[in-house]
N, CA, C and O atoms as CSV, one atom per row, in Angstrom:
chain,resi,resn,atom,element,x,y,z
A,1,UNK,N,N,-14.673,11.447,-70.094
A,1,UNK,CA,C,-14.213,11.089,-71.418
A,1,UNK,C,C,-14.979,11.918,-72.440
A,1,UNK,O,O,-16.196,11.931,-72.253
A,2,UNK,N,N,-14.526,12.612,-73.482
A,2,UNK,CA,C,-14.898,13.085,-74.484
A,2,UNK,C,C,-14.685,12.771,-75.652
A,2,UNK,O,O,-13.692,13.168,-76.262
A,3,UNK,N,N,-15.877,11.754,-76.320
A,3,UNK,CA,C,-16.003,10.686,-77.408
A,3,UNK,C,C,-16.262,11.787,-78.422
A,3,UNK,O,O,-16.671,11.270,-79.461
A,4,UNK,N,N,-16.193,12.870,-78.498
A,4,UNK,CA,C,-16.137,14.243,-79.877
A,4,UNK,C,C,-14.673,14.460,-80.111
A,4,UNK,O,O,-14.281,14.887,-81.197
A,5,UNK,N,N,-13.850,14.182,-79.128
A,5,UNK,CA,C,-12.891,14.896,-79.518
A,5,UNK,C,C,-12.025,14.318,-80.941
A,5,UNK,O,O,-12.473,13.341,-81.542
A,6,UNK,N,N,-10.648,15.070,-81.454
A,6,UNK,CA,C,-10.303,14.296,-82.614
A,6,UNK,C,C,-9.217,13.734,-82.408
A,6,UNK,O,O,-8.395,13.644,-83.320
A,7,UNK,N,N,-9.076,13.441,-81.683
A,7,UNK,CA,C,-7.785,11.847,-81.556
A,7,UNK,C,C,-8.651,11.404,-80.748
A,7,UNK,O,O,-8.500,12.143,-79.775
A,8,UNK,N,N,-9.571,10.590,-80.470
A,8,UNK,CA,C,-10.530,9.906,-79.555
A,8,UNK,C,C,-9.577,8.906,-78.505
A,8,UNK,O,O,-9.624,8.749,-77.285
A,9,UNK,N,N,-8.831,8.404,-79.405
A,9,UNK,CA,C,-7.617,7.101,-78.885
A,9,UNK,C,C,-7.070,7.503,-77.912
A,9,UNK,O,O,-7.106,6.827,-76.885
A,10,UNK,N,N,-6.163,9.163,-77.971
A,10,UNK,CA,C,-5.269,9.520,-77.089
A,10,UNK,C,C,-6.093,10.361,-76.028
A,10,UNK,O,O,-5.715,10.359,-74.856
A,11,UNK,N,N,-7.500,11.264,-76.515
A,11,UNK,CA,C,-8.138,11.522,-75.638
A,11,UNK,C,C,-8.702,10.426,-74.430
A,11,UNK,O,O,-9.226,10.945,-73.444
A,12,UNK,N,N,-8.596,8.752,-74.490
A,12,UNK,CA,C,-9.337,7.783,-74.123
A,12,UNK,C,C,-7.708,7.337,-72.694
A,12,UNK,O,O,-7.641,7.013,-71.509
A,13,UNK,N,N,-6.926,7.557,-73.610
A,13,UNK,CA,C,-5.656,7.576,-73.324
A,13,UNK,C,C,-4.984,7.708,-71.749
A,13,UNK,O,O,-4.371,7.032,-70.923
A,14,UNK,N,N,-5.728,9.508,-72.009
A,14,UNK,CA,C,-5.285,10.603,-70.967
A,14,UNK,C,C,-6.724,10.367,-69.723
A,14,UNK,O,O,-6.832,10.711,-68.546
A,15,UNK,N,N,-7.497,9.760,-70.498
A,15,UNK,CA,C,-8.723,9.584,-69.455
A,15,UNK,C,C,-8.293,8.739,-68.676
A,15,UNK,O,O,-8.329,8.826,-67.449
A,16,UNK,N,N,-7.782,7.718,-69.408
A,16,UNK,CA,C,-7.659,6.012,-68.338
A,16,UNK,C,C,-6.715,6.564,-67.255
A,16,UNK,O,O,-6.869,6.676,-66.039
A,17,UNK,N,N,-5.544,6.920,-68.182
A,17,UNK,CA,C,-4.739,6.883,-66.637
A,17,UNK,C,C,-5.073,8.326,-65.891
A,17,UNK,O,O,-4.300,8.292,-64.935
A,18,UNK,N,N,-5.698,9.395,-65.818
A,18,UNK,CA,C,-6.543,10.366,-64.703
A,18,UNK,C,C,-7.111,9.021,-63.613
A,18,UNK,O,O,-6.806,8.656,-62.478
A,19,UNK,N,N,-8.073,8.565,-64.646
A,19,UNK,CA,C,-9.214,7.706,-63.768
A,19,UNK,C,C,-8.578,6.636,-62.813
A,19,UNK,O,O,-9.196,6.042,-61.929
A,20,UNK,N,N,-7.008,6.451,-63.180
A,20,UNK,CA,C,-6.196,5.320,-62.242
A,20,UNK,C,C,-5.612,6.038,-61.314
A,20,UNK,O,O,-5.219,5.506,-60.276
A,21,UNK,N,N,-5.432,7.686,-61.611
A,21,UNK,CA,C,-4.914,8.331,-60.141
A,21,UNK,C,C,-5.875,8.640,-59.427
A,21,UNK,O,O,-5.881,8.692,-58.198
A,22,UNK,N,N,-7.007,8.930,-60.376
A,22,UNK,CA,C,-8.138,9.303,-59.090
A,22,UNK,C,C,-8.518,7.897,-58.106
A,22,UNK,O,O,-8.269,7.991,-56.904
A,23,UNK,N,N,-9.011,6.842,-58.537
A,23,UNK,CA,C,-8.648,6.075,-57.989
A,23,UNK,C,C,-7.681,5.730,-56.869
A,23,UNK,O,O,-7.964,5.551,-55.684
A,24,UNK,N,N,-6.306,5.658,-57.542
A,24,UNK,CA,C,-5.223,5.787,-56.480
A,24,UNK,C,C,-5.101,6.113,-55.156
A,24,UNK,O,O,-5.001,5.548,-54.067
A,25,UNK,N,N,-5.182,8.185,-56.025
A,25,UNK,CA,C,-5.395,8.772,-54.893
A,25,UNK,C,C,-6.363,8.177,-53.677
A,25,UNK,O,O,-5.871,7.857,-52.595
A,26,UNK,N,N,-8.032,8.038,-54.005
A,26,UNK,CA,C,-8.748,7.718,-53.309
A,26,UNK,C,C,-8.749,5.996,-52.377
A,26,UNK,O,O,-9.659,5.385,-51.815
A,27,UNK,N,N,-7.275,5.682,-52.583
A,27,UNK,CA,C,-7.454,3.943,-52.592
A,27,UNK,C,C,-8.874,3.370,-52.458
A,27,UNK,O,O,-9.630,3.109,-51.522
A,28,UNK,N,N,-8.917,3.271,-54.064
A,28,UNK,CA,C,-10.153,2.193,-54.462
A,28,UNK,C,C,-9.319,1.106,-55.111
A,28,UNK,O,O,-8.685,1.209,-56.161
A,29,UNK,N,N,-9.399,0.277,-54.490
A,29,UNK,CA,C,-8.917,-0.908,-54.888
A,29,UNK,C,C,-10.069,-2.249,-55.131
A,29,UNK,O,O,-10.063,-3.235,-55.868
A,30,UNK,N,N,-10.631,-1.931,-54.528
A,30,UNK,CA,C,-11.800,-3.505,-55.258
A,30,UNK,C,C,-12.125,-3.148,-56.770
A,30,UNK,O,O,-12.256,-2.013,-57.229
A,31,UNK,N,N,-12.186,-3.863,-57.170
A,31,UNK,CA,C,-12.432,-3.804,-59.118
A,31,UNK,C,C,-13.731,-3.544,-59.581
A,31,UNK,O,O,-14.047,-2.982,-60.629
A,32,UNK,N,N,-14.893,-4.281,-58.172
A,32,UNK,CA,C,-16.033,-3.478,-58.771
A,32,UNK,C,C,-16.255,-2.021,-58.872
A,32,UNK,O,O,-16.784,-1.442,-59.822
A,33,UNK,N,N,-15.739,-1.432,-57.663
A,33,UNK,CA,C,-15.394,-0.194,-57.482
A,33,UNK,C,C,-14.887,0.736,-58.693
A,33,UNK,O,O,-15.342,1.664,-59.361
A,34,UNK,N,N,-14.006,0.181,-58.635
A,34,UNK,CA,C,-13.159,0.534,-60.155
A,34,UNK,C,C,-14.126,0.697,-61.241
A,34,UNK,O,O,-14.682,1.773,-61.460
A,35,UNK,N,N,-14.317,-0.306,-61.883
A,35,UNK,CA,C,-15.306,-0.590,-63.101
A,35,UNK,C,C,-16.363,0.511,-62.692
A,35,UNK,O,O,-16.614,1.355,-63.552
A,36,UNK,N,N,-16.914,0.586,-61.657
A,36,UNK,CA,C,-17.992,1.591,-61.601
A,36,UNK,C,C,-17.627,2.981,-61.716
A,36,UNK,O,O,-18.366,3.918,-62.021
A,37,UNK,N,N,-16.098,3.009,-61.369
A,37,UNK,CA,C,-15.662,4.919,-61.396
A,37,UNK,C,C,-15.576,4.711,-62.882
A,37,UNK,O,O,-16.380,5.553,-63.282
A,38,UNK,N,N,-14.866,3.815,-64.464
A,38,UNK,CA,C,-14.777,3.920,-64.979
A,38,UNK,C,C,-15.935,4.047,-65.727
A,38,UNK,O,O,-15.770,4.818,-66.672
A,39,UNK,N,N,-17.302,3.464,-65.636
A,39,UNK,CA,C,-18.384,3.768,-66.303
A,39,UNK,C,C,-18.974,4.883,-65.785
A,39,UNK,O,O,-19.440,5.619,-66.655
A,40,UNK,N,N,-19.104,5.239,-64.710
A,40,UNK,CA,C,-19.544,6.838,-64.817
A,40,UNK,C,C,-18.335,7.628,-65.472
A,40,UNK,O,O,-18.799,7.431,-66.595
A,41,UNK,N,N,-17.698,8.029,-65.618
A,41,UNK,CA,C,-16.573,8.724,-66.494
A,41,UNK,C,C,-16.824,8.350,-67.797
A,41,UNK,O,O,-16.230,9.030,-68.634
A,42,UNK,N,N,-17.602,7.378,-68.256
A,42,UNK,CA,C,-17.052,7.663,-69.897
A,42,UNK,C,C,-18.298,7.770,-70.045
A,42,UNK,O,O,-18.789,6.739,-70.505
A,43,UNK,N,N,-19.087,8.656,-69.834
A,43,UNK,CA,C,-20.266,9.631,-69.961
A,43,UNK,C,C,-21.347,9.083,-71.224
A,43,UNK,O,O,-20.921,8.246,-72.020
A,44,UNK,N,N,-22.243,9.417,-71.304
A,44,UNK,CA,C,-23.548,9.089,-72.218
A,44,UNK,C,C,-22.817,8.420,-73.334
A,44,UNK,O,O,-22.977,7.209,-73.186
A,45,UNK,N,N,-22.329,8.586,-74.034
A,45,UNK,CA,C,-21.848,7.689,-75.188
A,45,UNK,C,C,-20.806,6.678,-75.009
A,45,UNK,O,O,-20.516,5.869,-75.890
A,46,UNK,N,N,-20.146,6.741,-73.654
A,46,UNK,CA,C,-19.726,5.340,-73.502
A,46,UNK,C,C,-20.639,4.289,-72.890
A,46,UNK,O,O,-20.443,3.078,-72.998
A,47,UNK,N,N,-21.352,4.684,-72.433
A,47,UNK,CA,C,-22.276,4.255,-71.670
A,47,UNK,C,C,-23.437,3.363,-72.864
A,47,UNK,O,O,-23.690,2.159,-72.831
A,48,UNK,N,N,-23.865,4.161,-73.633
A,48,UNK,CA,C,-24.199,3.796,-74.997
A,48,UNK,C,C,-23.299,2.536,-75.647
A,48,UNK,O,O,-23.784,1.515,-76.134
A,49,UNK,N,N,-22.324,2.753,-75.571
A,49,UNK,CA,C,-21.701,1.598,-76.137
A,49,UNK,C,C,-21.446,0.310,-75.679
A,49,UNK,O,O,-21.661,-0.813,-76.135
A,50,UNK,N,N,-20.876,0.796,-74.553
A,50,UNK,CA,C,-21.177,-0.779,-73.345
A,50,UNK,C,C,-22.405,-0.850,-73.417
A,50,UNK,O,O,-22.585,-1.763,-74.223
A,51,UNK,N,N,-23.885,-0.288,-72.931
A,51,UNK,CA,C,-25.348,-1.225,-73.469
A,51,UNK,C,C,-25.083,-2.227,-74.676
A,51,UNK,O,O,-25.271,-3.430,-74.861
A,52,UNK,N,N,-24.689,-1.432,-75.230
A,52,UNK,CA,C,-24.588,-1.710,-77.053
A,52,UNK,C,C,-23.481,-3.144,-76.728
A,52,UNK,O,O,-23.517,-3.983,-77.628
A,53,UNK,N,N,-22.883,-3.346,-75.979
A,53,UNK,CA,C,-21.747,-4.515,-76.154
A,53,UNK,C,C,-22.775,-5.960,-75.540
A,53,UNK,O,O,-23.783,-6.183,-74.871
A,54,UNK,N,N,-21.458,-6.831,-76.478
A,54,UNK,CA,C,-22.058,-8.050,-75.833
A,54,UNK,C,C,-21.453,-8.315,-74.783
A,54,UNK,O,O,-21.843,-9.441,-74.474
A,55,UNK,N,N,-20.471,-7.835,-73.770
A,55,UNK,CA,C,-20.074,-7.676,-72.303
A,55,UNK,C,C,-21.488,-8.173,-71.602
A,55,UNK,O,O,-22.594,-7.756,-71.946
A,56,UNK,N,N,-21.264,-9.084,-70.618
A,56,UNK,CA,C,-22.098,-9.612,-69.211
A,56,UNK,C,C,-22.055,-8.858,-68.468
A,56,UNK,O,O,-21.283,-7.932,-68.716
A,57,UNK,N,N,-22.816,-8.806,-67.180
A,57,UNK,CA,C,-22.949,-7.927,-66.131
A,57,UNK,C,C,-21.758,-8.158,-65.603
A,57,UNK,O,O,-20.973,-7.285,-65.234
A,58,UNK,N,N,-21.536,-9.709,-65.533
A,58,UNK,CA,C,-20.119,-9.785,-64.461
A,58,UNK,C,C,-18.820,-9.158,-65.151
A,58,UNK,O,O,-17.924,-8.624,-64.497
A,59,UNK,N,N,-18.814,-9.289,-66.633
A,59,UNK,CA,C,-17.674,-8.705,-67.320
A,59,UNK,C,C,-17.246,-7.131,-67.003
A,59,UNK,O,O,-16.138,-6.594,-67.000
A,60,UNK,N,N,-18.749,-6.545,-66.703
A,60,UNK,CA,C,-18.745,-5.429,-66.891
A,60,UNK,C,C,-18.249,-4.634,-65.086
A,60,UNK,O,O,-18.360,-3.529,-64.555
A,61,UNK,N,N,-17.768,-5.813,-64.755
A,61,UNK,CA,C,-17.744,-5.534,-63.368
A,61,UNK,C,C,-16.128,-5.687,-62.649
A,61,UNK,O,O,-15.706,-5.574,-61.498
A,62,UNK,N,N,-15.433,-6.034,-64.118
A,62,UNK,CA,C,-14.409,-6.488,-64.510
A,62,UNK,C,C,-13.412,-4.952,-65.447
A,62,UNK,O,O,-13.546,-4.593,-66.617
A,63,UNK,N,N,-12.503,-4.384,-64.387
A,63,UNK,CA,C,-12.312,-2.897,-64.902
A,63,UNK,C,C,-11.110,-3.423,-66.038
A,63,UNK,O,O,-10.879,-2.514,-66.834
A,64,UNK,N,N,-10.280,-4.683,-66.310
A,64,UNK,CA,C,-9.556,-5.239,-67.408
A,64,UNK,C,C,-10.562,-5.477,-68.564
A,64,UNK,O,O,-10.338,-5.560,-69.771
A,65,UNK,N,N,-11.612,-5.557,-67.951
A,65,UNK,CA,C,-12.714,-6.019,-69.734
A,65,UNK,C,C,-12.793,-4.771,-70.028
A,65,UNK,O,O,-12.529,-4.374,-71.163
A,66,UNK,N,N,-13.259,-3.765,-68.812
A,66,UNK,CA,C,-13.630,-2.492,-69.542
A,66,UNK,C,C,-12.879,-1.955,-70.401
A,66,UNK,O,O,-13.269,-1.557,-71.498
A,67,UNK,N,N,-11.987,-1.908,-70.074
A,67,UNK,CA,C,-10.359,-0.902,-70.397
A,67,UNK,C,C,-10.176,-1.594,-71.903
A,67,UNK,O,O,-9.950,-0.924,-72.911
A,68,UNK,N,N,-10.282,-2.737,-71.892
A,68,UNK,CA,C,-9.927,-3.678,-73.305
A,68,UNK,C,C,-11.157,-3.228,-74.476
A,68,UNK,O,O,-10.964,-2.685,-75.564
A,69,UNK,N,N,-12.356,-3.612,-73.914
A,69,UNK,CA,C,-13.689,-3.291,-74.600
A,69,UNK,C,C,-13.715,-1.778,-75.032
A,69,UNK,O,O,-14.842,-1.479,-75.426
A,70,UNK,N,N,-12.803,-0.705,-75.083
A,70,UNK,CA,C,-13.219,0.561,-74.940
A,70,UNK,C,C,-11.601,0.637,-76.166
A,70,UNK,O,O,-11.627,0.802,-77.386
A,71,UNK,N,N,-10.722,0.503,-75.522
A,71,UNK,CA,C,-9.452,0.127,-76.330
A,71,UNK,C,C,-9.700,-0.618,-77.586
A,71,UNK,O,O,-9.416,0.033,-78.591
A,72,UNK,N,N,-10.156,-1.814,-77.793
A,72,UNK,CA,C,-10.552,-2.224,-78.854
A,72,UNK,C,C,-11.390,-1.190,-79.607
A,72,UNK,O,O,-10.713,-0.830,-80.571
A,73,UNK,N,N,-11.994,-0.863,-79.600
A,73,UNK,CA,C,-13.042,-0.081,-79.749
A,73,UNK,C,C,-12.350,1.108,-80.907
A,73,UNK,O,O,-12.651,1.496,-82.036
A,74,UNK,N,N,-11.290,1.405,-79.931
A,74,UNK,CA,C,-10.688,3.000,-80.526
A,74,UNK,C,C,-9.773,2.751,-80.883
A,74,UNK,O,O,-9.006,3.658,-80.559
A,75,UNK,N,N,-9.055,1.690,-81.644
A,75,UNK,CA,C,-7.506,1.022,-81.903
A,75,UNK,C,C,-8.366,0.961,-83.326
A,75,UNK,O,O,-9.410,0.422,-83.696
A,76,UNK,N,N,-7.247,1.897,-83.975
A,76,UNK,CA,C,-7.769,2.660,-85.256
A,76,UNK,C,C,-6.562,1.780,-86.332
A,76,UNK,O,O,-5.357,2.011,-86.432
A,77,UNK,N,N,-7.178,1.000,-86.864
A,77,UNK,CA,C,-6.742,-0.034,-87.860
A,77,UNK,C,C,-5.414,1.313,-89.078
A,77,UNK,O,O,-5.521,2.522,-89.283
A,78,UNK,N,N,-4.334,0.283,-89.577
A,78,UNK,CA,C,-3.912,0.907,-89.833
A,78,UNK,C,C,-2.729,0.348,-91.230
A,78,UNK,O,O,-1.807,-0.450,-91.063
A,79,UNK,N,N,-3.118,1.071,-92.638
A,79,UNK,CA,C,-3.148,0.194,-93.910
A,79,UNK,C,C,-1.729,1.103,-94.312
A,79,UNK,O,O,-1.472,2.278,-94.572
A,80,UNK,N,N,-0.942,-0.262,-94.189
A,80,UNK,CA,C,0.867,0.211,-94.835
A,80,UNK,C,C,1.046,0.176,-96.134
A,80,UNK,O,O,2.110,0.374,-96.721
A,81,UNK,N,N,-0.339,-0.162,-96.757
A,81,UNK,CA,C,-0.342,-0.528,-98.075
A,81,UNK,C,C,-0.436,1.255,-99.226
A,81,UNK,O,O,-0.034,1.546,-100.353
A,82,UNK,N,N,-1.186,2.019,-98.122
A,82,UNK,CA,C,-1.890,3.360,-98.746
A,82,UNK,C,C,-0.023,4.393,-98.942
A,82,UNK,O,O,0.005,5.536,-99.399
């Protein structure tokens, strides 16, 4: 994952689903598994941020919290008013 780039959202995007074929490909199917390919992939500053979260160990072990916690994250608010 590359948290510099400038659409961060769609760069986060194109990461998730890579990281669900690599997966795939490799049938990893247990979720801790999962959760763990997804936190090594989102490299020093995601990594930074999950520390930074109030996510539990068990949450974090949980590849639907991740995916949400990271999504929230980059779901770029958006004013119909401007």
């Amino acid at each position: 994952m590359t948290w510099e780039a400038p659409n961060a959202a769609e760069t986060f995007r194109i990461f998730k689903q890579k990281l669900l074929l690599v997966c795939e490909d490799n049938d990893v199917q247990d979720p801790k598994k999962v959760a763990r390919k997804i936190q090594i992939g989102i490299n020093d500053e995601g990594l930074r941020r999950l520390n930074a979260s109030s996510l539990s160990e068990v949450d974090k072990e949980d590849p639907a919290k991740l995916w949400k916690f990271f999504e929230d994250q980059l779901r770029v608010s958006v004013n119909f008013r401007i």
